[in-house]
C-alpha positions as CSV (number, residue, x, y, z in Angstrom):
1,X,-12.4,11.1,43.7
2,X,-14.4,12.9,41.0
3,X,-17.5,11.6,39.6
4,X,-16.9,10.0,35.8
5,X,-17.5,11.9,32.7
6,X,-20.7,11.3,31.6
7,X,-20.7,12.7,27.8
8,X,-17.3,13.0,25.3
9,X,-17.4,16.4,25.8
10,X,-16.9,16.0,29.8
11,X,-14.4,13.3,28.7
12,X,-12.3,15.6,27.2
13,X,-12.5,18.5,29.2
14,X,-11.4,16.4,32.5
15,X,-7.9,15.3,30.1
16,X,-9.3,12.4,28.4
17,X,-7.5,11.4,25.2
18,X,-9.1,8.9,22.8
19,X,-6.3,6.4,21.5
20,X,-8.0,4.3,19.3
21,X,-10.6,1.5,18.3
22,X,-10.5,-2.0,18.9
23,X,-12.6,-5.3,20.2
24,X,-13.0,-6.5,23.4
25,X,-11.0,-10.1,23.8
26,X,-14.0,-11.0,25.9
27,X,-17.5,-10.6,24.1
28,X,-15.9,-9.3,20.7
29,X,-18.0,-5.4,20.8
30,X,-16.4,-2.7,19.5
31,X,-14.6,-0.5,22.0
32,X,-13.2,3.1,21.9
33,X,-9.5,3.0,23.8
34,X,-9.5,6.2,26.0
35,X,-6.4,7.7,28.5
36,X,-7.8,9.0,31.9
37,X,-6.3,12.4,33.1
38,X,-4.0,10.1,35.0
39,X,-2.6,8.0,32.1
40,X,-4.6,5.0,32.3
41,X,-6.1,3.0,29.4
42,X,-9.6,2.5,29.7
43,X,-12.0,0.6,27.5
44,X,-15.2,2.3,26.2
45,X,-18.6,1.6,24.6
46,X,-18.4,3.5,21.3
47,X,-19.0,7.3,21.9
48,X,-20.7,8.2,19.0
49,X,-20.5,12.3,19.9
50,X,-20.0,14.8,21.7
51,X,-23.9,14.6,23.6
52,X,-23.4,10.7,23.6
53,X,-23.0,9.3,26.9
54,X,-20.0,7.4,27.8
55,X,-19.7,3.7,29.2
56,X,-17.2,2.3,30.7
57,X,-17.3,-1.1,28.6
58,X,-16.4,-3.1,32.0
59,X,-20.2,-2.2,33.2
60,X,-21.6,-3.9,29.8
61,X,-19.2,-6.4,28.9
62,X,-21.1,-10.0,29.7
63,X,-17.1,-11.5,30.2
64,X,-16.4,-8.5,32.5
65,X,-15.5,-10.7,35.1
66,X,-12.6,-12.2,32.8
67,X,-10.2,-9.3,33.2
68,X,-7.8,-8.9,36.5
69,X,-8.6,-5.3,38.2
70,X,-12.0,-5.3,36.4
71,X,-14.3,-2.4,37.5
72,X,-17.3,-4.8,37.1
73,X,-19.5,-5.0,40.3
């Protein structure tokens, strides 16, 4: 398994696509909807640029443990 892009920029160049913005239906934040490489939806903390660093929502979501298959540990 690779390590996880860290910036948009490493995002991108490992076949992320962003999809869209939206809210978390657990804490209400604002989340950027990215693809991974492997076609899978995953929630982000708002990436800002192409130097900003990207978080996987699940890791700073207080409801984290809400979701089936969360990534939360």
């Amino acid at each position: 398994m690779s390590d996880f892009p860290k910036t948009r920029h490493e995002m991108v160049r490992a076949n992320y696509r962003y999809t869209g913005d939206g809210l978390c239906k657990g804490c209400g934040a604002a989340i950027q909807w990215w693809k991974t490489a492997n076609n899978r939806s995953i929630p982000m903390d708002p990436i800002a640029d192409d130097r900003s660093l990207a978080t996987a929502h699940w890791s700073t979501c207080p409801n984290a443990k809400e979701f089936k298959g969360n990534q939360a540990t």
